[in-house]
SENU-600092 format. One record per residue: residue in three letters; residue number from 1; x, y, z of N, C-alpha, C in turn. Coordinates in steps of 0.001 Angstrom, whole numbers, always signed. Layout:
BEGIN
r residuo=ALA, num=NUM, n_px=X, n_py=Y, n_pz=Z, ca_px=X, ca_py=Y, ca_pz=Z, c_px=X, c_py=Y, c_pz=Z
...
// end
This chain:
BEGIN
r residuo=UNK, num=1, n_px=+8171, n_py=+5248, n_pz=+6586, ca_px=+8405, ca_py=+4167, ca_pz=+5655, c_px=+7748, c_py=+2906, c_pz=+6207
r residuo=UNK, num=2, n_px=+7089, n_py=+1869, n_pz=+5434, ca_px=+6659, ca_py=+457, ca_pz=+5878, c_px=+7185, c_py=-512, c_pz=+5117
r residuo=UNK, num=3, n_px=+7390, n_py=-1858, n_pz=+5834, ca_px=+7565, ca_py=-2631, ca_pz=+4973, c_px=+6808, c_py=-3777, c_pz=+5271
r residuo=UNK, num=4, n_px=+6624, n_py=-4365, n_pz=+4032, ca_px=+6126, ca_py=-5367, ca_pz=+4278, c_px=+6447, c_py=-7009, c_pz=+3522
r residuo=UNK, num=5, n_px=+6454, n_py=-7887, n_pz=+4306, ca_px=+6944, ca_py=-9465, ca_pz=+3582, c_px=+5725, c_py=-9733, c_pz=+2161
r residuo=UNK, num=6, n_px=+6175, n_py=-9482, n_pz=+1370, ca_px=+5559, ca_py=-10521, ca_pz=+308, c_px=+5579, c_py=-11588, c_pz=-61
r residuo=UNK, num=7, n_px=+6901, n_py=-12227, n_pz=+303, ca_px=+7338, ca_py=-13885, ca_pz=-68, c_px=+8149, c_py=-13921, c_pz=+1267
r residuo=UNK, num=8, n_px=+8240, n_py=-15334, n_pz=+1711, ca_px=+9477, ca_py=-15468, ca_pz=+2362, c_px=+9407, c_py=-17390, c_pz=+1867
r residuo=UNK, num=9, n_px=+10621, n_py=-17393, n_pz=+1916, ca_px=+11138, ca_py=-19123, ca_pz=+1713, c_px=+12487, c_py=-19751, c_pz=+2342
r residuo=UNK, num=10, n_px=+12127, n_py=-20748, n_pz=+2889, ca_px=+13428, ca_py=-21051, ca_pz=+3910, c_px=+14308, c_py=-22172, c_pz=+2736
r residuo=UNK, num=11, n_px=+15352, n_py=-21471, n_pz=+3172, ca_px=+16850, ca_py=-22323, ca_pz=+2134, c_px=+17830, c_py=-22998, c_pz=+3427
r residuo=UNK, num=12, n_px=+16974, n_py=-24334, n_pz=+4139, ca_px=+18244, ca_py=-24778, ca_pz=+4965, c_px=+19500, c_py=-25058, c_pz=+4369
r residuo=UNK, num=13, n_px=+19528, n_py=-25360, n_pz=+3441, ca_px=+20818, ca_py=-25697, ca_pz=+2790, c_px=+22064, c_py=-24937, c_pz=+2910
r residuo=UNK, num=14, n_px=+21371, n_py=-23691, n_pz=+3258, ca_px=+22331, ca_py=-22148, ca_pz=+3182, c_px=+22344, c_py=-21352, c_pz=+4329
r residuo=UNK, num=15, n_px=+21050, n_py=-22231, n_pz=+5446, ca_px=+20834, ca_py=-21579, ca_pz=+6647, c_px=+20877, c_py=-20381, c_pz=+6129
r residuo=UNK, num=16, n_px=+19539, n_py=-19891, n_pz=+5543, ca_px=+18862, ca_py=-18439, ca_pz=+5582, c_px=+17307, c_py=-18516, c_pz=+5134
r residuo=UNK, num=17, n_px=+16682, n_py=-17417, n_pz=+5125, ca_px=+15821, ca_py=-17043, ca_pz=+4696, c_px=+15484, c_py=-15988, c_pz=+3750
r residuo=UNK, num=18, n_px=+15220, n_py=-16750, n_pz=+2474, ca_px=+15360, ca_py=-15707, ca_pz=+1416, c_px=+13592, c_py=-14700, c_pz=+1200
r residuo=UNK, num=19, n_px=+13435, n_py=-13434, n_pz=+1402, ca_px=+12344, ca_py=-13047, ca_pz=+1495, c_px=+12249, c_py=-11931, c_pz=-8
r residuo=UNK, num=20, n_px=+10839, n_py=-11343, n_pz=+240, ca_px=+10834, ca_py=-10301, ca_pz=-1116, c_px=+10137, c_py=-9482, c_pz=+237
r residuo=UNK, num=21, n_px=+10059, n_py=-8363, n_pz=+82, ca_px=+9420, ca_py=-7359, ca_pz=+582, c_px=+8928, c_py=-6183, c_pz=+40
r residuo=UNK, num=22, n_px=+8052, n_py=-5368, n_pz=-241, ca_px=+7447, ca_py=-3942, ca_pz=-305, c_px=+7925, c_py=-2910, c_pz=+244
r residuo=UNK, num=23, n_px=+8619, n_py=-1709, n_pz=-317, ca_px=+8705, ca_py=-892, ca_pz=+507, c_px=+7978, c_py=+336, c_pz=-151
r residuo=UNK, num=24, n_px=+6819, n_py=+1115, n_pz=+1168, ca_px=+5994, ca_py=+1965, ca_pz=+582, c_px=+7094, c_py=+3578, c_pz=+1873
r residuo=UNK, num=25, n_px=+7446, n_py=+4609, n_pz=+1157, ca_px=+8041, ca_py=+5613, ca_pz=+1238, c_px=+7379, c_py=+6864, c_pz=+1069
r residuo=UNK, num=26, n_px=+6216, n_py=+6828, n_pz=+636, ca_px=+5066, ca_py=+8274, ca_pz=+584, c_px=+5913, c_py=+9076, c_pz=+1659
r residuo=UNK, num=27, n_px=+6118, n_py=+10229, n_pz=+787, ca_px=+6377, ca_py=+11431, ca_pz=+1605, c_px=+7559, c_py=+11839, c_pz=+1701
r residuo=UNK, num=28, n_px=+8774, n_py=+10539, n_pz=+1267, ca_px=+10011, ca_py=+11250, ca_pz=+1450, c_px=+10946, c_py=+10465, c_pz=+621
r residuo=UNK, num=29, n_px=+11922, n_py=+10712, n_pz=+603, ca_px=+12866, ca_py=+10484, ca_pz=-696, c_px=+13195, c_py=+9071, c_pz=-998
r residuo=UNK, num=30, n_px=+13467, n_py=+8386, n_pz=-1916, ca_px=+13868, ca_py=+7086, ca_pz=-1927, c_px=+14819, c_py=+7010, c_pz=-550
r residuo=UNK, num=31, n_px=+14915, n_py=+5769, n_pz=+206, ca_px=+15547, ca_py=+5615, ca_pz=+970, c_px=+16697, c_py=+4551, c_pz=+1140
r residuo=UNK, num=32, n_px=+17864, n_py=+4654, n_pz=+1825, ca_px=+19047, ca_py=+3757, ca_pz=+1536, c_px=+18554, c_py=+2710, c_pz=+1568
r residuo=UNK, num=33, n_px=+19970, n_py=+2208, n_pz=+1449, ca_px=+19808, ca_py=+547, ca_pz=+1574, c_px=+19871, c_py=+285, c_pz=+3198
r residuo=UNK, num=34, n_px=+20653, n_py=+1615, n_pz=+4172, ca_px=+20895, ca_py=+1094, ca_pz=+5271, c_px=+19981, c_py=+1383, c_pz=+5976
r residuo=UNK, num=35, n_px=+19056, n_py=+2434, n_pz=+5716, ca_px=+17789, ca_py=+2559, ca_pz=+6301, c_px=+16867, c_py=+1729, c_pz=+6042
r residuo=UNK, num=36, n_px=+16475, n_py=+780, n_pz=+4862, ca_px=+16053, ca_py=-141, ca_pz=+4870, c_px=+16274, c_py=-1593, c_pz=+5378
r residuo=UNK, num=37, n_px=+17284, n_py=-1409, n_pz=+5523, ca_px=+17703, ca_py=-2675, ca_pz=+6605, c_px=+17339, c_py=-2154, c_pz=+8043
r residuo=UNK, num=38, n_px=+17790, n_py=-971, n_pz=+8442, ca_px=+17038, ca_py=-1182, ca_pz=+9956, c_px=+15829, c_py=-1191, c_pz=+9837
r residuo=UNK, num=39, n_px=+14975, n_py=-714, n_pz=+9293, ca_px=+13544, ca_py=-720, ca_pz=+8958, c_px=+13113, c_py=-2419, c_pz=+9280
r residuo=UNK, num=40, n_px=+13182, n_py=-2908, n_pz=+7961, ca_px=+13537, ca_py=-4460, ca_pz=+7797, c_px=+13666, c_py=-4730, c_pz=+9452
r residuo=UNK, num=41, n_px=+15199, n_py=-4982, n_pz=+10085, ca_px=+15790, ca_py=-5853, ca_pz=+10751, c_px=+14093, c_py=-5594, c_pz=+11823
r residuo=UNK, num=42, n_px=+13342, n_py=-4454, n_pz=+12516, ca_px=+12535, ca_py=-3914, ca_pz=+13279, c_px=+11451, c_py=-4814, c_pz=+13069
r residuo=UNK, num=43, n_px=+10988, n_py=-5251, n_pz=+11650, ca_px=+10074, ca_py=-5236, ca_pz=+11296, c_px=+9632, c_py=-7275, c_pz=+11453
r residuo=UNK, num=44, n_px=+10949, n_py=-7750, n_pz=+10973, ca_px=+11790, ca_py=-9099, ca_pz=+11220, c_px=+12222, c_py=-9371, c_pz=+12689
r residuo=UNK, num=45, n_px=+12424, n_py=-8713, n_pz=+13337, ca_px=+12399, ca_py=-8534, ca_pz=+14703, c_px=+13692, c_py=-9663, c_pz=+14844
r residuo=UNK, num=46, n_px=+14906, n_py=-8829, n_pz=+14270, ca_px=+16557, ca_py=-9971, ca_pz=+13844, c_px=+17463, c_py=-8440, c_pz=+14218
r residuo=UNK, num=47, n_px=+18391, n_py=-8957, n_pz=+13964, ca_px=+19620, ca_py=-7900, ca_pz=+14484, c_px=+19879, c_py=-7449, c_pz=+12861
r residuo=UNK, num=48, n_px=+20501, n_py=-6275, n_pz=+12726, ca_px=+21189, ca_py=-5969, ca_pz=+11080, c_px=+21737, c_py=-6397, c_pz=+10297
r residuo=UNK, num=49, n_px=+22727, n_py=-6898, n_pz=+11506, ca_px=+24003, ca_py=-7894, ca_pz=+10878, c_px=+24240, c_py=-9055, c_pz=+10501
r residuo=UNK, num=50, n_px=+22118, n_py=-9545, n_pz=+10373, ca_px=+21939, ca_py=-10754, ca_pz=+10132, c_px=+20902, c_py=-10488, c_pz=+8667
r residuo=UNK, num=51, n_px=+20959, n_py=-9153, n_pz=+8104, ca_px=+20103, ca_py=-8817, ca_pz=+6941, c_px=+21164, c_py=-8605, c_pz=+6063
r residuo=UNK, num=52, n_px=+20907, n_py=-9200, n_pz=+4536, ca_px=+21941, ca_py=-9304, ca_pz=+3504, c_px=+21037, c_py=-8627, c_pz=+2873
r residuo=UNK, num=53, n_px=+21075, n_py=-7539, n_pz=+1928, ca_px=+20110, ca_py=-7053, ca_pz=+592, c_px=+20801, c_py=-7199, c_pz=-350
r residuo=UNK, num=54, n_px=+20282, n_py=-8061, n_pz=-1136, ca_px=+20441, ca_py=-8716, ca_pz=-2208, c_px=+20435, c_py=-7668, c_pz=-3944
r residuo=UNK, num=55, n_px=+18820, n_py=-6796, n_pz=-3500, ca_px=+18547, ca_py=-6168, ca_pz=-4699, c_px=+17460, c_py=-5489, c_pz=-3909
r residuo=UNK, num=56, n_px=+18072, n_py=-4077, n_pz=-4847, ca_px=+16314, ca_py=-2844, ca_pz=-3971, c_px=+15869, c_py=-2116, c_pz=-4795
r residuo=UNK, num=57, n_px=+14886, n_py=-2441, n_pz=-5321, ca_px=+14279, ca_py=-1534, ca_pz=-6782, c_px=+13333, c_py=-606, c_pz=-6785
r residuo=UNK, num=58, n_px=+13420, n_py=+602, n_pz=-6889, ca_px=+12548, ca_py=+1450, ca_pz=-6887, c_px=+11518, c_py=+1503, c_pz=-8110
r residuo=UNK, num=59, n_px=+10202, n_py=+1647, n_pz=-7841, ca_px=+9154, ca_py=+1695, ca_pz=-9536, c_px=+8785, c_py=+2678, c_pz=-9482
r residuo=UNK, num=60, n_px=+9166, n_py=+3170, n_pz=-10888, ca_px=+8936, ca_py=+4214, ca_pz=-11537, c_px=+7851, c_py=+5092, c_pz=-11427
r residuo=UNK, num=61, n_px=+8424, n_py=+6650, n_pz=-11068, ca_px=+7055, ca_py=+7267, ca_pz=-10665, c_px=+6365, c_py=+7297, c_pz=-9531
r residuo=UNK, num=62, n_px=+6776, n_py=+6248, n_pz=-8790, ca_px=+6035, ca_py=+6488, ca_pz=-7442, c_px=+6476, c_py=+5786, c_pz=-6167
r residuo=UNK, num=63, n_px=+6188, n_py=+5980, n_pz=-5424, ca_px=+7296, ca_py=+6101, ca_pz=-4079, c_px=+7077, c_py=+4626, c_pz=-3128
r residuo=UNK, num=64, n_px=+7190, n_py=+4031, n_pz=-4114, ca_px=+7065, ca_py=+2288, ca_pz=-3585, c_px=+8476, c_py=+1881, c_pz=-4043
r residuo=UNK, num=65, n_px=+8941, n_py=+646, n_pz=-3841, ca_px=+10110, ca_py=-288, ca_pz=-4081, c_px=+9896, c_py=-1690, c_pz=-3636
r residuo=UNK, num=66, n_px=+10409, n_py=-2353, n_pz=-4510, ca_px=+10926, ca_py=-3754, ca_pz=-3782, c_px=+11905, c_py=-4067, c_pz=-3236
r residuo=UNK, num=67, n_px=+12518, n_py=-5357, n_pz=-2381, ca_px=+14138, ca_py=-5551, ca_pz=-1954, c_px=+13644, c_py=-6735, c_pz=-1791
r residuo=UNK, num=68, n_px=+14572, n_py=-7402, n_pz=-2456, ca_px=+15127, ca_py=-8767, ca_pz=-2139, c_px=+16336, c_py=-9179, c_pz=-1104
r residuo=UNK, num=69, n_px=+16175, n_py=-9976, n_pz=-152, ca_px=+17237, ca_py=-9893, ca_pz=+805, c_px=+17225, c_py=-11538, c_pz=+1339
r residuo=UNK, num=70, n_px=+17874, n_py=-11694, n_pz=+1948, ca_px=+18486, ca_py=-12796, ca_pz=+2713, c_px=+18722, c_py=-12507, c_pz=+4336
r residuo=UNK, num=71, n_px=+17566, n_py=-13845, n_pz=+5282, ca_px=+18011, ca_py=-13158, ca_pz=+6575, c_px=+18730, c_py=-14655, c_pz=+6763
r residuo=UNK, num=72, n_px=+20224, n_py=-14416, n_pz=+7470, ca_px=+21168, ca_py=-15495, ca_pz=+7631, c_px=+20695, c_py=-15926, c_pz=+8871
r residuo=UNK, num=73, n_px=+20867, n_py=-17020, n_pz=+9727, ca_px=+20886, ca_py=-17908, ca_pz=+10889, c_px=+21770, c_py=-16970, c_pz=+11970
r residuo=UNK, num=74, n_px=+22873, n_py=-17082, n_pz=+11616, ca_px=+24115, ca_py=-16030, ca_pz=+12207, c_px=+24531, c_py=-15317, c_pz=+11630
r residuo=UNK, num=75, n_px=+25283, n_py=-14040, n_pz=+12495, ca_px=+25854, ca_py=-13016, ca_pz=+11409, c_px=+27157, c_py=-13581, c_pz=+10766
r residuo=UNK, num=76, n_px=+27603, n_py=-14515, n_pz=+10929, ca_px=+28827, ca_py=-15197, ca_pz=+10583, c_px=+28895, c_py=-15585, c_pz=+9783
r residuo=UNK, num=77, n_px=+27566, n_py=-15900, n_pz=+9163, ca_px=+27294, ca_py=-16619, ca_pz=+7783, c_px=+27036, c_py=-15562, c_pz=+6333
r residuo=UNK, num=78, n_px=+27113, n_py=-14601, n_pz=+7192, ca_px=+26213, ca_py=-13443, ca_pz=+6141, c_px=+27762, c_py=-13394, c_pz=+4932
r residuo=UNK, num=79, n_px=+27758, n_py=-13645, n_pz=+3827, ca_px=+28880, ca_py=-13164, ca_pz=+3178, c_px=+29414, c_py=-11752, c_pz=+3166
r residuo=UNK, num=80, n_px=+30815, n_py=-11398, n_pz=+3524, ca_px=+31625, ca_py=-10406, ca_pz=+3302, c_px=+30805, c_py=-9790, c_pz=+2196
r residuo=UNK, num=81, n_px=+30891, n_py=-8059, n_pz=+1593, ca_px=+31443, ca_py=-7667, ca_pz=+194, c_px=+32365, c_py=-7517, c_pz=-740
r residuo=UNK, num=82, n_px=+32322, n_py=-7810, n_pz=-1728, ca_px=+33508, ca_py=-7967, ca_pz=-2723, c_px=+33809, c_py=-6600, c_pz=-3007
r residuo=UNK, num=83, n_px=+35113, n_py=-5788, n_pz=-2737, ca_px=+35869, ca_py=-4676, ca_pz=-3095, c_px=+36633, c_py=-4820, c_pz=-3866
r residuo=UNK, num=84, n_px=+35936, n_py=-4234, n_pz=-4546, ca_px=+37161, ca_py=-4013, ca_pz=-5918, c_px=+38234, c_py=-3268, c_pz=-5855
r residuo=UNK, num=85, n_px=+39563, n_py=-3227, n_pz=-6328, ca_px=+40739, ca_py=-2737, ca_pz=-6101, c_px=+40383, c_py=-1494, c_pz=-6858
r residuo=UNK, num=86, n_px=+41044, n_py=-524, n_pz=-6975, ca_px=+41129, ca_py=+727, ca_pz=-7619, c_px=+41994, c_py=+227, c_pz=-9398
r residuo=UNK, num=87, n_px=+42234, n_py=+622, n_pz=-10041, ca_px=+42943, ca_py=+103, ca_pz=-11153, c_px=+44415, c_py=+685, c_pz=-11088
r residuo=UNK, num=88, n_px=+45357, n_py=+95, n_pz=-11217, ca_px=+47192, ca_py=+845, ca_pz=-10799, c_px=+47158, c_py=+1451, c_pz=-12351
r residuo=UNK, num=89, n_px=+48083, n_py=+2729, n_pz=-12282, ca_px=+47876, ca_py=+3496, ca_pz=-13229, c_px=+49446, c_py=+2987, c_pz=-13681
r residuo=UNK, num=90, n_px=+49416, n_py=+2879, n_pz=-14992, ca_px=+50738, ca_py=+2132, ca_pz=-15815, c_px=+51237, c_py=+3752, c_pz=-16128
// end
């Protein structure tokens, strides 16, 4: 798998760095989100726990994708995920 930066733009306001990236996958199956973050974090040369993915889109037909992500300052900053409760059965 490769990736590569297509955009990157710094948001001090939010202390991060919001980037777009390429991901080219020839040869093997779409790949996670968590394999693309270590990929990413390698490639960014940052720790994991400082990569947020935002959005990861695969195009149609062929074994490329995009991801939109966020690299935070600290991992402290990176926002939690929102879990949704299960629904209580009445």
């Amino acid at each position: 798998m490769k990736v590569s930066v297509t955009n990157k733009r710094t948001n001090p306001v939010m202390q991060r760095e919001e980037l777009t990236a390429s991901v080219d996958y020839a040869g093997g199956p779409t790949p996670s989100a968590a394999a693309v973050r270590a990929e990413l974090a390698k490639t960014l040369s940052v720790t994991e726990d400082r990569i947020e993915i935002a959005k990861l889109l695969s195009a149609t037909g062929k074994p490329t994708g995009t991801v939109w992500l966020n690299v935070w300052q600290t991992a402290e900053l990176v926002p939690k995920p929102k879990v949704k409760k299960a629904a209580e059965k009445k």
